[in-house]
C-alpha positions as a printed NumPy array, in Angstrom:
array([[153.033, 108.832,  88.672],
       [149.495, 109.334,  89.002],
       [147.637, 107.767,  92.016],
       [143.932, 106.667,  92.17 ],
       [141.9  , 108.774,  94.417],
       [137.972, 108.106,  95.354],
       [137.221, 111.507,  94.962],
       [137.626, 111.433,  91.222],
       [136.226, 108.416,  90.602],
       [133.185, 108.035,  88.174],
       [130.269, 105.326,  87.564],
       [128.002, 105.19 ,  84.766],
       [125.455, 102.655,  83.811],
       [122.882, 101.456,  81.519],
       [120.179,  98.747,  81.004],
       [121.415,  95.626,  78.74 ],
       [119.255,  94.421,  75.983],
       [121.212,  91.462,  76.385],
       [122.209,  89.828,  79.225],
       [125.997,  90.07 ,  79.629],
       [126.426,  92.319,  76.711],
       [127.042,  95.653,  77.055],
       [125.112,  98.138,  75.574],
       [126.656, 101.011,  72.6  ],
       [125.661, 103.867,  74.036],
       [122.806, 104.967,  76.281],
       [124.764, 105.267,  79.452],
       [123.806, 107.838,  82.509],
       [126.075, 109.151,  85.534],
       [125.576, 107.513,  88.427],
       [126.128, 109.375,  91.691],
       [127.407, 106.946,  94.437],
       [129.566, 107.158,  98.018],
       [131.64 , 104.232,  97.81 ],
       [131.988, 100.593,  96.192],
       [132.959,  97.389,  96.435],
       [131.492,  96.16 ,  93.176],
       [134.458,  94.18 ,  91.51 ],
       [135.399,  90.634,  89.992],
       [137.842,  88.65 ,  92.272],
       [139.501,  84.781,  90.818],
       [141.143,  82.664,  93.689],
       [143.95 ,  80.618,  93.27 ],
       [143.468,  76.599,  94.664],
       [146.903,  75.33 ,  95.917],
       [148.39 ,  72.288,  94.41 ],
       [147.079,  69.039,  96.249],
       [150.16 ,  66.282,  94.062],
       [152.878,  64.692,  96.312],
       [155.921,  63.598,  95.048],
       [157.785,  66.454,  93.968],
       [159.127,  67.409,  97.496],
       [158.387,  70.147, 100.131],
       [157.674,  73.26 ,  97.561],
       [154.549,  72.883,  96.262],
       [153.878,  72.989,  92.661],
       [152.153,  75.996,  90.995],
       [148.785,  77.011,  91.811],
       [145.614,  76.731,  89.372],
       [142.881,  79.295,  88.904],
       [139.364,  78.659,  90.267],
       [135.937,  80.187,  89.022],
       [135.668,  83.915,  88.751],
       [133.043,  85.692,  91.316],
       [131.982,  88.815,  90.447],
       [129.311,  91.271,  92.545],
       [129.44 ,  93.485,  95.414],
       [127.926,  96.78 ,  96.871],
       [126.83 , 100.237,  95.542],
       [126.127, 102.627,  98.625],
       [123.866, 105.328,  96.037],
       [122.078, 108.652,  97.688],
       [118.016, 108.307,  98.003],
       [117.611, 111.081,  95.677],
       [114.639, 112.207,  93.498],
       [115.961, 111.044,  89.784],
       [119.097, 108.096,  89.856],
       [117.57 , 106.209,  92.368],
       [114.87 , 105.676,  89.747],
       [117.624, 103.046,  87.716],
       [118.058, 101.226,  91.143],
       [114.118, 100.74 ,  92.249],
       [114.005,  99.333,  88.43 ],
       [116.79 ,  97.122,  88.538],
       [114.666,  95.968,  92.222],
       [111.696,  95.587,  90.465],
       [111.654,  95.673,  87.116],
       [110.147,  98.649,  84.768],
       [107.985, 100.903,  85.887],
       [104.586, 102.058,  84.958],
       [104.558, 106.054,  83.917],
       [101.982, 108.335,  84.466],
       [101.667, 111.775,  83.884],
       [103.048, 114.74 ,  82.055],
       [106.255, 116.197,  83.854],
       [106.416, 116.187,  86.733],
       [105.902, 111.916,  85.619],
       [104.742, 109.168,  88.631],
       [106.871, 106.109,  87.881],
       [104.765, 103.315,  90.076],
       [107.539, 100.137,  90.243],
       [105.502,  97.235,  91.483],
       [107.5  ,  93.573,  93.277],
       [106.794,  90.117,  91.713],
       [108.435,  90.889,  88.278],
       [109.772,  87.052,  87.149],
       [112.317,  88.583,  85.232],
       [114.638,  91.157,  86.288],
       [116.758,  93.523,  83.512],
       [120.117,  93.101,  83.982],
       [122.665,  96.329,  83.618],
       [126.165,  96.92 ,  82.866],
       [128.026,  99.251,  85.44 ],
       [131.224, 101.155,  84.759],
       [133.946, 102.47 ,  87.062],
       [136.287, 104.571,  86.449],
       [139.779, 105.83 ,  87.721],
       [140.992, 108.503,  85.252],
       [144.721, 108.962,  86.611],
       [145.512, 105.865,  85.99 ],
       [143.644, 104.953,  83.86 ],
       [141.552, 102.   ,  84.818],
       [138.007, 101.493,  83.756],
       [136.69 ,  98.812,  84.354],
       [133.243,  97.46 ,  82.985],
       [130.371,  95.276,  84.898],
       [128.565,  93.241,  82.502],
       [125.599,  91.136,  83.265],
       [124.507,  93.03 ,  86.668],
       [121.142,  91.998,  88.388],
       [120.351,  93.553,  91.655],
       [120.345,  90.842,  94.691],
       [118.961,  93.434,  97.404],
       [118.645,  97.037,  98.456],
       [118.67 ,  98.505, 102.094],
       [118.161, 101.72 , 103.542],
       [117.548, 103.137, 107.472],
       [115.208, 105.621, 108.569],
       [116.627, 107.934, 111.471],
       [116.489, 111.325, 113.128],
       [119.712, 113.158, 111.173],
       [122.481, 111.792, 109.102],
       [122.974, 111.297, 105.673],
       [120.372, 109.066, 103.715],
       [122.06 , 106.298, 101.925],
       [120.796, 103.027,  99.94 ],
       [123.053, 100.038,  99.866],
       [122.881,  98.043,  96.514],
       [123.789,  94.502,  96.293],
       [124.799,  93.49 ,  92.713],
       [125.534,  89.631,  90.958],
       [127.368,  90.036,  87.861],
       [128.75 ,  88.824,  85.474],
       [132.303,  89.631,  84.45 ],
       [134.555,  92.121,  84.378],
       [136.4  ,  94.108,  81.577],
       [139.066,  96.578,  82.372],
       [140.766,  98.833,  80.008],
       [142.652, 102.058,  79.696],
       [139.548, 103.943,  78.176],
       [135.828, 104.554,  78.808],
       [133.573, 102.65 ,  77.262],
       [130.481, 104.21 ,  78.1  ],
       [131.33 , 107.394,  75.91 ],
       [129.71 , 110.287,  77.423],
       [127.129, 109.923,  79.83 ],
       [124.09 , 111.229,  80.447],
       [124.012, 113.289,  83.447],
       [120.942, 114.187,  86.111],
       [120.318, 116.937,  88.139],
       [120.675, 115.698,  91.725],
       [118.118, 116.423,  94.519],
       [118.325, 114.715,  97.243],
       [116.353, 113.46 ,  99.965],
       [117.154, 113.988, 103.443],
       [116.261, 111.871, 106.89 ],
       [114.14 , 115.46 , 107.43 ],
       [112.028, 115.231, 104.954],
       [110.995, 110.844, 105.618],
       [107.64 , 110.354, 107.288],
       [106.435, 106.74 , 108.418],
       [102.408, 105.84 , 108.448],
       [100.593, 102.872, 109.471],
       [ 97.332, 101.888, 107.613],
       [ 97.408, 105.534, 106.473],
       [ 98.081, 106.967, 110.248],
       [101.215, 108.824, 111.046],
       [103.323, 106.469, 112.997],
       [104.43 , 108.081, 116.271],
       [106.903, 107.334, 118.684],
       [109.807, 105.903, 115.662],
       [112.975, 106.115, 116.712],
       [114.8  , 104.144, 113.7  ],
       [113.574, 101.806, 110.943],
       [115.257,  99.484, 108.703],
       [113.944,  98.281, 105.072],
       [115.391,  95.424, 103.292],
       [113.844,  94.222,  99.808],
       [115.822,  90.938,  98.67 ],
       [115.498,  89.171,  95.228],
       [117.362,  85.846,  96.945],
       [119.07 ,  85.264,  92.992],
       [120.029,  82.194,  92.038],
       [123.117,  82.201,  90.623],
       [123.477,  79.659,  87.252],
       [126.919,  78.227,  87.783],
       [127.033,  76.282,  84.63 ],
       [130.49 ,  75.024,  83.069],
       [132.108,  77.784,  80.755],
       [135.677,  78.47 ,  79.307],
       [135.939,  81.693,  80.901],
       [134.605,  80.714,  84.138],
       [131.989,  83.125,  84.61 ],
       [128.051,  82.303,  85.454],
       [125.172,  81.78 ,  83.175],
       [122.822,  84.358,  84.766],
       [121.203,  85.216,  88.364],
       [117.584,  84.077,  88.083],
       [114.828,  85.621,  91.278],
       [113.291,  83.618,  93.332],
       [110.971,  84.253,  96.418],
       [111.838,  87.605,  97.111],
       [111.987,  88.884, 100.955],
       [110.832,  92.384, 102.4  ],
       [111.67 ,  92.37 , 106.371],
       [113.078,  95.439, 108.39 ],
       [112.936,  96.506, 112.265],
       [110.823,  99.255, 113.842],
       [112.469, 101.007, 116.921],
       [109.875, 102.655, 119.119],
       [109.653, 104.291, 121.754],
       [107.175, 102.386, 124.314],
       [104.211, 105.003, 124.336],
       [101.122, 102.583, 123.939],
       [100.552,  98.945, 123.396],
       [ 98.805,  99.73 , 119.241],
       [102.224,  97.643, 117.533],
       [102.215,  95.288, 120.365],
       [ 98.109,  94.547, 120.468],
       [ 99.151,  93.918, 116.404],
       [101.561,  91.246, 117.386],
       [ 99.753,  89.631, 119.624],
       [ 96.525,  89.057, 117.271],
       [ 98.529,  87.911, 114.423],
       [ 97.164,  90.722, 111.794],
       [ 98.74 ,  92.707, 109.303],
       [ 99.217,  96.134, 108.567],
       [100.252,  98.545, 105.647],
       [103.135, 100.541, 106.521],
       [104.437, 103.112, 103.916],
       [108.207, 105.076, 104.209],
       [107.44 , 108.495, 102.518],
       [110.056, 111.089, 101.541],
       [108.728, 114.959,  99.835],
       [111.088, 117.401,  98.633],
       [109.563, 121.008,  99.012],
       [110.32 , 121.135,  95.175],
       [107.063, 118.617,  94.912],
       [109.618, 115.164,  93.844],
       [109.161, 112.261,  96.478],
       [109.653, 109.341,  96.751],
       [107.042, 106.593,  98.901],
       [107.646, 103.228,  99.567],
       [104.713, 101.11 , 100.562],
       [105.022,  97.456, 102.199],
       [101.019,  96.36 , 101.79 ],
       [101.093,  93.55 , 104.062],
       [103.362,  93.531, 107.529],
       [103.084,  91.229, 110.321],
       [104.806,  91.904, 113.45 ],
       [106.983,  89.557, 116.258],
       [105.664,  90.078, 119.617],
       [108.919,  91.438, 121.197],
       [110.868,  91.322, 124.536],
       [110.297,  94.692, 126.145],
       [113.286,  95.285, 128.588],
       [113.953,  97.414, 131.332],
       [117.574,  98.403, 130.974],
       [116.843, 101.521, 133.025],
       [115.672, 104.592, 134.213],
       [115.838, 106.102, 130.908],
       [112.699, 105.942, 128.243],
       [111.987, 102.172, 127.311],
       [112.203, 101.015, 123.667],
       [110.781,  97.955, 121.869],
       [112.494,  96.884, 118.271],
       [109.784,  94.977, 115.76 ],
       [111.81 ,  93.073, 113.535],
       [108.678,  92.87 , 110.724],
       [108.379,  90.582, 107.775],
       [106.139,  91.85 , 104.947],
       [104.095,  88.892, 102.152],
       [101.702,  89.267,  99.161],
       [ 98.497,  91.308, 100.502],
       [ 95.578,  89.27 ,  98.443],
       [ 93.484,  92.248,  98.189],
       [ 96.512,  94.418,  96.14 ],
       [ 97.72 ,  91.446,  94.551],
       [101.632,  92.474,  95.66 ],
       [103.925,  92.735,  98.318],
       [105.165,  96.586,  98.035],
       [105.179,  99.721,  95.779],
       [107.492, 101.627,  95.036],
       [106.191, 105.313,  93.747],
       [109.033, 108.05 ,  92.313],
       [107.519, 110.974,  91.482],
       [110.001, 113.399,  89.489],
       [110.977, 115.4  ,  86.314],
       [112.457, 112.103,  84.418],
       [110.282, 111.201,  81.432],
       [111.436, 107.151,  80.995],
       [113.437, 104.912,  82.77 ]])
């Protein structure tokens, strides 16, 4: 009997033209660490008296399906994430192609997601997936991961794929190394850690259906906060916090092969923290920033991939 192991399993995924609907064809390979994307129905115990101390049989409830993608930062796939973020791109270029993904979109596309277990086989289909929020860290060393949060639809399982064959990138991947922070186009020094976290805050439309599943997961005020952890060097992030202003911080990653990837928050305003004394060792100060719409740029962040992939 054949047993399901992680290190054979596979995703694929594509953009719907229909929300909920699965596309034909058109699917690419997603690389990915782990999941927990996956469709869950709770049973609701029986509430009737009068048929003694066993309860009666329970009833189903609503089906909830979503859950996390933890996906590499790397210079090509992550490109299908920052769009399900954002929303499609705009292209520029002629190989190697800038693909500028902008926040404020009203509508988000919506994907379907496939996973599959081959020794079993189980593959099971994610219709109807829009992207609640995406999360990375900045550090010293370690791997560089993104954590996707998904809302979907339903779920479909069957013995065989149905994403056919997939369409597979070449991965190159970016690494804590090659991640530089700046502030108001100055390197930011003294970083010890930093935390990004771009929500989408979807609504979920919970309308009454036969099958039990929702209507959609509609945007609404998105939210861009993180934390800064710095070493306490000079009083430039503090003095910041104190007046009140903002500032444009921008997460940059470069491959020496010329793909990167830059993330820019336009407008950040900063809490004035509590700077302790825990001590004799170096003292630190944590910024737990929240970013809103800059009124010169018109936006809250950019998201710029530049790489070797013609179209998202």
């Amino acid at each position: 009997m054949a047993r399901a192991q992680g290190a054979r399993a596979l995703m694929a995924l594509a953009f719907e033209t229909t929300y909920g609907t699965p596309p034909a064809g058109g699917f690419t390979k997603m690389p990915f660490a782990s999941t927990t994307l996956g469709a869950e129905q709770p049973l609701l115990n029986s509430e009737l008296l009068g048929y003694g101390r066993d309860p009666l049989a329970p009833i189903k409830d609503a089906v909830t399906a979503d859950g996390d993608v933890v996906v590499p930062l790397d210079a090509e796939a992550f490109g299908f994430w920052l769009k399900a973020a954002f929303g499609g791109p705009t292209t520029t270029g002629t190989g190697p192609w800038t693909h500028e993904f902008q926040s404020g979109a009203w509508t988000l596309p919506s994907l379907s997601i496939e996973t599959g277990m081959p020794e079993v086989p189980r593959y099971a289909m994610y219709s109807g997936c829009v992207l609640d929020q995406i999360t990375w860290q900045m550090q010293r060393s370690g791997l560089l991961t993104a954590t996707a949060r998904l809302v979907a639809q339903g779920e479909t399982v069957g013995t065989t794929t149905s994403a056919g064959t997939p369409t597979a990138l070449e991965l190159k991947r970016f690494g804590h190394f090659n991640g530089a922070i700046t502030r108001n186009g100055t390197a930011l020094g003294n970083v010890v850690s930093a935390d990004i976290a771009y929500a989408n805050n979807l609504d979920r439309i919970e309308t009454i259906r036969s099958d039990g599943r929702i209507d959609g997961a509609d945007p609404s005020i998105a939210a861009l906060t993180g934390s800064i952890e710095v070493r306490f060097a000079d009083s430039t992030l503090v003095t910041q916090a104190i007046n009140g202003d903002p500032c444009e911080l921008e997460f940059a990653y470069v491959l020496p092969s010329g793909e990167s990837f830059t993330f820019t928050v336009h407008a950040v305003y900063l809490p004035r923290p509590r700077i302790d004394i825990s001590g004799p060792q170096g003292v630190q100060a944590t910024f737990d920033w929240q970013a809103a719409r800059d009124s010169v740029v018109g936006r809250m962040c950019t998201a710029t991939l530049v790489n070797d992939v013609e179209t998202y």
